[in-house]
Structures are given as structure tokens and as C-alpha cells.
C-alpha positions in Angstrom: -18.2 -21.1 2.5 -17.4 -24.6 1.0 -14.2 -25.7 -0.8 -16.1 -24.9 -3.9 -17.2 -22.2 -3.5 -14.1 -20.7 -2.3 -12.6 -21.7 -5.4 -15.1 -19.8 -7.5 -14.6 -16.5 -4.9 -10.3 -16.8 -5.5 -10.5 -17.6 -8.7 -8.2 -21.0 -8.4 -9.0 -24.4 -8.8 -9.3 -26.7 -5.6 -5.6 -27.7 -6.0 -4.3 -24.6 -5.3 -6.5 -24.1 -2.0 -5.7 -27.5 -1.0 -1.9 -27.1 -1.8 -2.2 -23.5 0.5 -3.8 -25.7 2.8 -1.2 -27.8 3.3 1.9 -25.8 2.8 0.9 -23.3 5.3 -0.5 -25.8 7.5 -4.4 -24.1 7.5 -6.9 -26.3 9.0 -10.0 -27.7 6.5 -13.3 -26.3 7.7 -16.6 -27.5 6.0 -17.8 -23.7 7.0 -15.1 -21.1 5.9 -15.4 -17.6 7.5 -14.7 -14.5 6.0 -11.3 -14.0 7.7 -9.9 -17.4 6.2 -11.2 -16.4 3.2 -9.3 -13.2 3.1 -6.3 -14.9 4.5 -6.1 -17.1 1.1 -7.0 -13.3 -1.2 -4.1 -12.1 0.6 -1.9 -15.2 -0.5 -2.9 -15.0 -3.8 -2.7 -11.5 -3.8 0.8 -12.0 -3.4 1.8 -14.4 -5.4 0.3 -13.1 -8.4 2.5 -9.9 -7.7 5.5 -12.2 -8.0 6.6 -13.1 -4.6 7.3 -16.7 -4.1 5.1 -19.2 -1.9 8.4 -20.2 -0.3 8.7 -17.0 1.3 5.2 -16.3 2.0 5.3 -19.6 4.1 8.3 -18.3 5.8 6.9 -15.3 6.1 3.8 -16.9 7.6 6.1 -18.9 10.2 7.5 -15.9 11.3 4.2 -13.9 12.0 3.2 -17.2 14.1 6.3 -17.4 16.0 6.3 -13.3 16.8 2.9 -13.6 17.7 3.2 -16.6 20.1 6.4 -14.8 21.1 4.6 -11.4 21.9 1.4 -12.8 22.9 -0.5 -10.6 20.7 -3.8 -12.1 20.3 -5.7 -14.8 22.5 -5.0 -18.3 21.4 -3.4 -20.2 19.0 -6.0 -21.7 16.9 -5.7 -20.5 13.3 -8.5 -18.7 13.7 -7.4 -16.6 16.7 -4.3 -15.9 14.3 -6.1 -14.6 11.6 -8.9 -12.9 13.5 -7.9 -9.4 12.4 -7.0 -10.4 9.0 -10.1 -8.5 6.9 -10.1 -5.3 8.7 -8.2 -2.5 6.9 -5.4 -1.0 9.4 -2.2 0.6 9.7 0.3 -1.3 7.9 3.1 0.1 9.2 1.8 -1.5 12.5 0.7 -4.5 11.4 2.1 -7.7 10.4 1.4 -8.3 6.7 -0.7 -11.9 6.7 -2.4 -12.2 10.1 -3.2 -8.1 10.4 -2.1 -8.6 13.8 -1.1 -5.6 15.4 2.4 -5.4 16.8 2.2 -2.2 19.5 4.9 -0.7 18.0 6.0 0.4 13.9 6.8 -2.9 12.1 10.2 -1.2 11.1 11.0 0.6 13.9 14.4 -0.6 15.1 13.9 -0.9 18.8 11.3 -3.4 20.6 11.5 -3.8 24.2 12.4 -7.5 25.2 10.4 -9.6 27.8 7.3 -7.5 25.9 4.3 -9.1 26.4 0.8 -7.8 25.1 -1.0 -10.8 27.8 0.0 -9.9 31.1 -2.6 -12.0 32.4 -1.9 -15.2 30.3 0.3 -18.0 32.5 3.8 -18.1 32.7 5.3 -20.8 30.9 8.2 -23.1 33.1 10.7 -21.7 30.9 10.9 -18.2 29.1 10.9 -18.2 25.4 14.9 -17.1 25.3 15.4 -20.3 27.1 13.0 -22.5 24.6 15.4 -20.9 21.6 13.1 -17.8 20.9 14.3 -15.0 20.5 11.6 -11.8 19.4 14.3 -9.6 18.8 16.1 -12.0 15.8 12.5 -13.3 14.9 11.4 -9.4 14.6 14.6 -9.0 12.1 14.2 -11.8 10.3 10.9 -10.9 9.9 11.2 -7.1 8.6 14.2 -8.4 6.2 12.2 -10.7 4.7 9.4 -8.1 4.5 11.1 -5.6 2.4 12.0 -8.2 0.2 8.4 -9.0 -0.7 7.9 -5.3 -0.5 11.0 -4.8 -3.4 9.0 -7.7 -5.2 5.7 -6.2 -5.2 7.1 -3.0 -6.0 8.9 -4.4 -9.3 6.3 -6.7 -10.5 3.8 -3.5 -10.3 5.2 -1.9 -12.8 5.5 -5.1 -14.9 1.5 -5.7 -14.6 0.8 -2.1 -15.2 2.6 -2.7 -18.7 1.0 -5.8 -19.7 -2.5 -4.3 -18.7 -1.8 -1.3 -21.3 -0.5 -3.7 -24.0 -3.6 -5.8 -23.3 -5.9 -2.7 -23.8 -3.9 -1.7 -27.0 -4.2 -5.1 -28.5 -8.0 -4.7 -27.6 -8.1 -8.2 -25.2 -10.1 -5.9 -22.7 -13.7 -6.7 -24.5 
């Protein structure tokens, strides 16, 4: 899929997928597949229920680091990231932008450290603790900001419901 014709498929103007692009650090591809392209639905899925890029690039970082952390996919490429990002899943398991599955319920409150989902990857000269990561605090930091985009969503639901009922009353709808 071209940079045009994603444009047409979100319904945004090249700016805004080029601004995306760059804010959240996504690589350009002349051939888009299906899982960047729901990657970018899910953004502005998001923002159009109110919640801010700012945190949805935070909330992006954080979804890289636990991954890298946890080693829960193979790779690091964007791609690899976002490999699960169009299949519908548990969502209590599952981190909200990459769909990558986290072994465990997103809000549970315990997670085991040293956990590691690739055994068989190499060990690193120094653990992640030691690097400054910590999969516990990133974990936390990660469901807090969660339910905050959660408490968004919810709000600005009911808001859109109301301006979809005043738009059929006022007969905009045709």
C-alpha cells in the first residue's frame, strides 16, 4: 500500500501519516502491509476518542521497552513489533498498540522478574537491571498510563455518542 493510498484507507491527509511517521519513529516503506496499516487505524482510533498523541507515543515507548525487556517477540524491527497488531485477541493480555501478548493479565499486579519469553535468544554482557531497565517500573508505568487512556476513551464515548444523536436529529446523516 502506497503513502496515498494509505491516506485514502485512514481517512487523513499525508501530513498526518508523515507526522505519525516521525513522532513515533515508524520506518517509510514504499509497500505498506496490513499490520502497519492497522498500527496507524489504531492510532487514529485513538486519538479521535480524545486521547493525546503525547501519550500514545509514550505509550508506544513503553510497549517497545517491555517488549525488548521481556523478549516477547523475535526481533526488533518495527515490523517484528507490530507483527500481531491485526489479529483480534485478549486484551486483557495484550499490550494495547503492538497486540503483543504479555504471558500474563496486563493488570495483574505480580510479574515474575528475570522473565523471559526467549530462552534461547543470547545473553546480553549486562542484564537489563544493570543497563537501567527495570520491567517491573516499566510494567507500572505502563498500566498507569493505560487506564488513563482507558478513563479517556471511556469519557469521550459518551461525548461522540451525543454528537452522533444530535447529528441524526438535525438530519446531517443524509
Amino acid at each position: 500500500m502506497t503513502l496515498s493510498e494509505l491516506s485514502r484507507t485512514l481517512g487523513r491527509i499525508h501530513f498526518w501519516v508523515s507526522g505519525i511517521q516521525r513522532q513515533f519513529t515508524l520506518p517509510k516503506m514504499d509497500d505498506m502491509p496490513g499490520t502497519y496499516v492497522a498500527f496507524l487505524r489504531k492510532i487514529r482510533d485513538l486519538e479521535n476518542l480524545g486521547v493525546s498523541r503525547e501519550r500514545l507515543v509514550r505509550l508506544w515507548e513503553l510497549e517497545q521497552s517491555l517488549i525488548r525487556q521481556l523478549h516477547l517477540v523475535p526481533g526488533n524491527e518495527f515490523l517484528h513489533l507490530i507483527a500481531g497488531c491485526s489479529t483480534e485477541a485478549n486484551p486483557d493480555r495484550r499490550l494495547l498498540l503492538s497486540n503483543a501478548d504479555l504471558g500474563v493479565p496486563l493488570l495483574a499486579r505480580d510479574l515474575q522478574p528475570g522473565l523471559d519469553f526467549a530462552a534461547a535468544s543470547p545473553r546480553e554482557l549486562f542484564g537489563g537491571r544493570e543497563m537501567g531497565e527495570d520491567s517491573v517500573r516499566s510494567l507500572g508505568d505502563y498500566r498507569s498510563l493505560l487506564r488513563e487512556v482507558r478513563e479517556t476513551v471511556s469519557t469521550q464515548r459518551k461525548v461522540l455518542r451525543e454528537s452522533l444523536g444530535w447529528e441524526k436529529a438535525v438530519g446531517l446523516s443524509r
